[in-house]
TORTIMI-357937 format. One record per residue (C-alpha): residue in one letter; x, y, z. Coordinates in steps of 0.001 Angstrom, whole numbers, plus 524288, in hexadecimal, padded with zeros to 5 digits. Each point is the difference from the previous one (the first is absolute). Layout:
REM TORTIMI-357937
AXYZ...
REM end
This chain:
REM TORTIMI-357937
X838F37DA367B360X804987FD5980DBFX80D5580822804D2X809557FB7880C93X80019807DC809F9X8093A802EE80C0AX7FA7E8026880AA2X8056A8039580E0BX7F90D7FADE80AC1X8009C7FA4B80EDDX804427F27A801ACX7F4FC7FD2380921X7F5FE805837F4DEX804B27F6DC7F687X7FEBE7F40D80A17X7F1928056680113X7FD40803287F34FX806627F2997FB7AX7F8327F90A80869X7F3578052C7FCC8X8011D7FDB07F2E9X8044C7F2C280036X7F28D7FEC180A42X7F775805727F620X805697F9C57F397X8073980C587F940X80CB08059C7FC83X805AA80AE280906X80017806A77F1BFX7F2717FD2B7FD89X7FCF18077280D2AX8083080ACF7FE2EX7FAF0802097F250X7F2617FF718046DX801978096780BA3X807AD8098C7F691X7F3D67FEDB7F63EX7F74F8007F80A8DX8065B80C88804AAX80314805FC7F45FX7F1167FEB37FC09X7FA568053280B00X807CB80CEE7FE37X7F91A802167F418X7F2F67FD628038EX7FAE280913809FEX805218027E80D0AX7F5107F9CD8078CX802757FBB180EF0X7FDCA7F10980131X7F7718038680C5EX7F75D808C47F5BBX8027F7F4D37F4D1X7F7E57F74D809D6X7F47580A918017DX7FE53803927F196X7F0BD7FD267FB4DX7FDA37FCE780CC9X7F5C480AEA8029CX7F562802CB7F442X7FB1E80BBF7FFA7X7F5EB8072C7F8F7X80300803E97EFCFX7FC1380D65802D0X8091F8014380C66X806F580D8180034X80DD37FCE0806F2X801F780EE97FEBEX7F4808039980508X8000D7F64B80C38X80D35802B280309X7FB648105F801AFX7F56C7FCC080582X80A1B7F86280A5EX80A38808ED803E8X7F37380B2D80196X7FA867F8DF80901X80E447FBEE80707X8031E80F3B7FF6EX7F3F78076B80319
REM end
């Protein structure tokens, strides 16, 4: 079920907006709905940096690794 909505924005936004959509084939209510999805999504999942998104599974380590024990074994070393 799809609802109207008001929205209050800056002229020169809407110029933007308006003409990006008509570039890429879309509504300027398709894109908001899909950046308010998009948003509204995200919040729910977990908060994850994009920057660390990019770097997830990107090192493999070892089944038996001990993050615990490796992260001691760290700041001993750092502080001794």
């Amino acid at each position: 079920m799809t609802t109207k909505l008001t929205l209050t924005v800056e002229k020169e936004v809407i110029e933007r907006a308006k003409s990006y959509a008509k570039d890429t084939g879309r509504s300027l209510s398709e894109l908001i709905e899909q950046y308010l999805d998009k948003i509204t999504q995200e919040r729910t999942e977990q908060k994850v940096s994009p920057r660390l998104k990019k770097l997830i599974g990107a090192v493999k380590l070892p089944k038996d690794f001990d993050e615990h024990k490796e992260l001691r074994s760290y700041y001993e070393k750092k502080h001794l």
